[in-house]
C-alpha positions as CSV (number, residue, x, y, z in Angstrom):
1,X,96.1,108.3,112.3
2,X,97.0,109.1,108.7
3,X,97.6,106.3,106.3
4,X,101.6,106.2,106.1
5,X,101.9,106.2,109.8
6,X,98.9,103.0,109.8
7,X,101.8,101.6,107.2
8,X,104.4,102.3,109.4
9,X,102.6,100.6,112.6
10,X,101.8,97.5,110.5
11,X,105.6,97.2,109.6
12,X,106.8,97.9,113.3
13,X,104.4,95.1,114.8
14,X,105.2,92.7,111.8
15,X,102.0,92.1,110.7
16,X,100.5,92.4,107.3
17,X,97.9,94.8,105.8
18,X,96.0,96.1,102.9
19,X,96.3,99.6,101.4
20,X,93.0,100.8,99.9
21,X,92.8,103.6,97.1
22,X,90.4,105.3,95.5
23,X,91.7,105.4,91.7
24,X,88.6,106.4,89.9
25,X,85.0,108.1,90.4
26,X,82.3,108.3,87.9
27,X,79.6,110.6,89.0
28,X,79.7,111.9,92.8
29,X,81.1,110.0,95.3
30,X,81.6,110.4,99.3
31,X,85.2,110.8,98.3
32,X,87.6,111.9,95.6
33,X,90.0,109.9,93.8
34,X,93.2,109.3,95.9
35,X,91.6,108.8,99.1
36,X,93.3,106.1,100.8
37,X,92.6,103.7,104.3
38,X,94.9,101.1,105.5
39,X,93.4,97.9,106.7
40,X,94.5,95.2,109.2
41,X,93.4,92.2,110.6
42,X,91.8,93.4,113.7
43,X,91.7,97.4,112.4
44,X,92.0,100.1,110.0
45,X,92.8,103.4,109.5
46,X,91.5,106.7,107.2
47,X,88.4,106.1,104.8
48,X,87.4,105.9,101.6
49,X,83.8,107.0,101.6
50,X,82.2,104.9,104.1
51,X,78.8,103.1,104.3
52,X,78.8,99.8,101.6
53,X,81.9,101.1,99.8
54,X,84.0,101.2,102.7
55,X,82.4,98.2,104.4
56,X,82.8,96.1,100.9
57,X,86.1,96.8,100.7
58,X,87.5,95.9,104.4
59,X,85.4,92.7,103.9
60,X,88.0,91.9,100.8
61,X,91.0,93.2,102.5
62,X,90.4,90.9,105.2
63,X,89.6,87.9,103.0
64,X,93.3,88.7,100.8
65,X,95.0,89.1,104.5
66,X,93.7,85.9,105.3
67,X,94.6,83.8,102.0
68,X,98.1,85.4,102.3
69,X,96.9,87.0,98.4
70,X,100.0,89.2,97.2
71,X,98.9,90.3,94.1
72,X,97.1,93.6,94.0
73,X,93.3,93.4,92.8
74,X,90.7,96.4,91.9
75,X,87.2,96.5,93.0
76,X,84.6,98.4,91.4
77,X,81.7,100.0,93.1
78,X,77.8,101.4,91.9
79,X,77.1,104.6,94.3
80,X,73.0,103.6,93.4
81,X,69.7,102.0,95.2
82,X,69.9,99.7,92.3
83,X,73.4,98.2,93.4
84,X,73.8,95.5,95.8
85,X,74.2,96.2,98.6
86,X,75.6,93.9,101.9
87,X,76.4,96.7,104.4
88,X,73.5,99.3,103.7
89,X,72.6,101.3,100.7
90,X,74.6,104.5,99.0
91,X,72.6,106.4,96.5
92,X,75.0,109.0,96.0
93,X,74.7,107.7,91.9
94,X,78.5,107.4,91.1
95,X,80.4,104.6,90.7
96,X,83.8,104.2,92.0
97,X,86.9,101.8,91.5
98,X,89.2,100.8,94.7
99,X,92.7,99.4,94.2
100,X,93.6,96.7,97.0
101,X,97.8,96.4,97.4
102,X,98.9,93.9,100.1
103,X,101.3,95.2,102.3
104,X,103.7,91.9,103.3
105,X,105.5,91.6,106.4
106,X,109.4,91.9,105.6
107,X,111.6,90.5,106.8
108,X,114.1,91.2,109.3
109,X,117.8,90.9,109.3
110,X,120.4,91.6,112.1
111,X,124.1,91.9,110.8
112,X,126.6,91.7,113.6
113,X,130.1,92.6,112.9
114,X,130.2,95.7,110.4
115,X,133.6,95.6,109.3
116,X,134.8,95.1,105.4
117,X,132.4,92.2,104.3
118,X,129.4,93.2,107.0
119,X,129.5,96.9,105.2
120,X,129.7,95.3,102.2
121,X,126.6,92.6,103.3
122,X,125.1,96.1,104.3
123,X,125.3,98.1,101.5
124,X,123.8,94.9,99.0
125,X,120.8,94.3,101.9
126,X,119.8,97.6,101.9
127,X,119.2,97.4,98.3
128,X,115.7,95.1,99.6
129,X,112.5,95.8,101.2
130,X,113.5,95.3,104.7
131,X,114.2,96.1,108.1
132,X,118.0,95.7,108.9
133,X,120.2,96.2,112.1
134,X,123.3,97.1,112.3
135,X,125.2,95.8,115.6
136,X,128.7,96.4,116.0
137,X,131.2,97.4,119.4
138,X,133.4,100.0,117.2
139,X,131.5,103.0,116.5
140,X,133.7,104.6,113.6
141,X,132.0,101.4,111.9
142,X,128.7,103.0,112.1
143,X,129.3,106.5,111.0
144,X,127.2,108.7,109.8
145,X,128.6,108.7,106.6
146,X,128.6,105.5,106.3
147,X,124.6,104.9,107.2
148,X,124.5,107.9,105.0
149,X,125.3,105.4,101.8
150,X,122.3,103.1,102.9
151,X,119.4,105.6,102.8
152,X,118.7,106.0,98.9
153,X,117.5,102.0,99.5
154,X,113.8,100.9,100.2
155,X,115.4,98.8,103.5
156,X,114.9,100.7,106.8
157,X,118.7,100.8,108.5
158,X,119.0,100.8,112.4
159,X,122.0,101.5,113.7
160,X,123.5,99.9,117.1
161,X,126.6,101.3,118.2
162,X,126.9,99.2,121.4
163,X,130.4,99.5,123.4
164,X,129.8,96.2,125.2
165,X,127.7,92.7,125.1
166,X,127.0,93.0,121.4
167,X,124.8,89.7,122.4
168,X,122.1,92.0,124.0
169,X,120.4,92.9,121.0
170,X,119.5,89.9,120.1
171,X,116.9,90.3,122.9
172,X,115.6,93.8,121.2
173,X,114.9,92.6,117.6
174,X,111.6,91.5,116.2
175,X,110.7,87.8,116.3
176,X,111.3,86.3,113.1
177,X,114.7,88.2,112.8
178,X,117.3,86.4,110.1
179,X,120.7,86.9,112.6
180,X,124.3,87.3,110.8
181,X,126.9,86.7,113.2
182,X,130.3,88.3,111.4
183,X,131.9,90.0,114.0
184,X,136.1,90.9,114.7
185,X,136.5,89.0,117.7
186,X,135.5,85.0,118.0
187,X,134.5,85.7,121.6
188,X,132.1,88.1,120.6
189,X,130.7,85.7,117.9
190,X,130.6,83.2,120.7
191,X,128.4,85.4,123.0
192,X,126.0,86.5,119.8
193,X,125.6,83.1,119.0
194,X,124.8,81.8,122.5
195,X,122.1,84.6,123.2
196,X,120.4,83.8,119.7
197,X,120.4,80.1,120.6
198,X,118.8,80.7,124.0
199,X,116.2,82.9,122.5
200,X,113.0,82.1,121.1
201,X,113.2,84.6,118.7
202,X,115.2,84.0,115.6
203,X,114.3,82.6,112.3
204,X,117.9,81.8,111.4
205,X,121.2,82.0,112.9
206,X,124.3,82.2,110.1
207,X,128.2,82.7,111.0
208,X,130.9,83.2,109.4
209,X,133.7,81.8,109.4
210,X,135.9,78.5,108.8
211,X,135.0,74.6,109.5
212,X,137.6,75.0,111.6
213,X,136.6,77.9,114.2
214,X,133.2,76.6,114.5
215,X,134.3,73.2,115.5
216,X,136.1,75.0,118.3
217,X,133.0,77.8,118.9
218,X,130.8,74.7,119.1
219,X,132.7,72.5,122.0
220,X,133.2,76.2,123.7
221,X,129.2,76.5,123.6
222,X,128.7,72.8,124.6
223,X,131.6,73.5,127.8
224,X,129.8,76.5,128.7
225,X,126.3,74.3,129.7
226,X,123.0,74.5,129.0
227,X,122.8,74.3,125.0
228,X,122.7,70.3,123.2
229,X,124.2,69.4,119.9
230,X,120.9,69.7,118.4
231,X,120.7,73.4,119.4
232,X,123.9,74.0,118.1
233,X,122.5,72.6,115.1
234,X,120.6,75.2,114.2
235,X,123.2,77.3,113.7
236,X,124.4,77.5,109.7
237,X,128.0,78.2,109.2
238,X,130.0,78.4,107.1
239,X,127.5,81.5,105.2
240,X,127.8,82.0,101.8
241,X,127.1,80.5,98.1
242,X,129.9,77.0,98.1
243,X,130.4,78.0,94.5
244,X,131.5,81.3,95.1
245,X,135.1,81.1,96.2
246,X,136.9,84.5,96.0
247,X,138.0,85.6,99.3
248,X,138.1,89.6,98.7
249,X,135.2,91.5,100.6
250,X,132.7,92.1,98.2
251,X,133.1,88.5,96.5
252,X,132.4,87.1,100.2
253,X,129.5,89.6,100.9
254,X,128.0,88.9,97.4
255,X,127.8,85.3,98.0
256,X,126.8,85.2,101.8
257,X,123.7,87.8,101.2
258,X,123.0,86.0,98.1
259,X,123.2,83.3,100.5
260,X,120.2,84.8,102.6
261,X,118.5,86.4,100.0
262,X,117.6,83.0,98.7
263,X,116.8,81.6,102.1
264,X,114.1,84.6,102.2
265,X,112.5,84.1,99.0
266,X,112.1,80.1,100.2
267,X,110.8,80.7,103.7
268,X,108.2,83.7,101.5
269,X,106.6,80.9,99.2
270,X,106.5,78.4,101.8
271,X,104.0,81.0,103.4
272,X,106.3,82.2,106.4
273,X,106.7,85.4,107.0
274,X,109.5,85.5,108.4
């Protein structure tokens, strides 16, 4: 497997990794500069020379992956019988330099309800490095031109035009997902926020909305059986930055992904990942 698709795994499974490059070689060397391998916890994929070098360098991959290290780090290697050497010797007499870049796990985010403020939400949340899902019953609020818009972000967009029982998806997204429940119609917000509070799944559950409709949502949750107050608890509504009050689309979509932008960046230095 080549090395973008190894990066690609690592982001579908949620797990984190290392990307290893060859920057520089002094002398010969088993490969040249921009070689690349991608390592994981349990495996790796490509190479960047093999023997010591290679073995060296998962060894430190491994030791970052496990101290949760984010901050990339170069290691420099002697190609000589005079070197050290842990994992055999290489006397091809260069010396090389590696560059070690920790690939994260990013986070996942589930907006559902892509009308004015969820396009809005959208279009700011694609800006950032993550996986986002799209869920809404109305297709023409998934077109392609609109998806179109998204693309020139780093976020990887994934689209759910679902007719019916919006609240399935929840079962299809990652564990770990951050859910935005911001749908046209209460009932559907209901049924979202039910199946997210029955799963096991979800990081967070946010909703939008007024003190008002959730104090109604909540005793129709609580009527329905099966779900306690302290379930319900988990469920953080209304979204959004108290501070910012303006009521026009973007304002609201500014302050509720502001919102869980900062809720990310606390559950990142708290060491979850996601």
């Amino acid at each position: 497997m080549r090395w973008p698709r190894a990066v690609e795994l690592l982001r579908d499974r949620g797990e984190p990794g290392v990307l290893v490059t060859l920057t520089r070689v002094r002398g010969h060397a088993p490969r040249e500069a921009g070689a690349k391998m991608v390592v994981g916890r349990t495996q790796s994929w490509g190479t960047v020379g093999g023997g010591n070098l290679e073995a060296v360098a998962v060894e430190r991959a491994r030791e970052m992956l496990a101290t949760g290290a984010a901050v990339p780090e170069e290691l420099t290697s002697a190609l000589s019988d005079r070197a050290p050497a842990r994992h055999g010797m290489q006397c091809c007499g260069g010396e090389v330099t590696l560059l070690l870049e920790p690939l994260p796990v990013v986070p996942v985010v589930a907006v559902f309800g892509v009308g004015h403020v969820g396009q809005e939400v959208a279009r700011v949340l694609a800006r950032h490095d993550l996986d986002l899902h799209l869920v809404d019953t109305r297709p023409q609020q998934l077109s392609a031109g609109f998806l179109d818009r998204l693309e020139d972000g780093p976020a990887r967009v994934f689209a759910h035009p679902v007719p019916v029982l919006p609240e399935l998806v929840v079962g299809e997204l990652p564990r770990g997902a951050h859910l935005l429940v911001m749908t046209h119609d209460h009932a559907e917000d209901a049924a979202i926020v039910d199946a997210a509070l029955r799963a096991d799944g979800p990081a967070w559950i946010g909703l939008i909305g007024s003190s008002a409709k959730w104090v109604r949502l909540r005793r129709r949750l609580l009527e329905a059986g099966g779900l306690t107050d302290a379930d319900l608890d988990r469920v953080t509504t209304p979204v959004g930055l108290p501070a910012l009050r303006g009521k026009d689309p973007a304002t609201v979509a500014v302050s509720i992904a502001a919102d869980l932008l900062v809720r990310l960046e606390a559950r990142t230095r708290a060491g979850t990942r996601r």
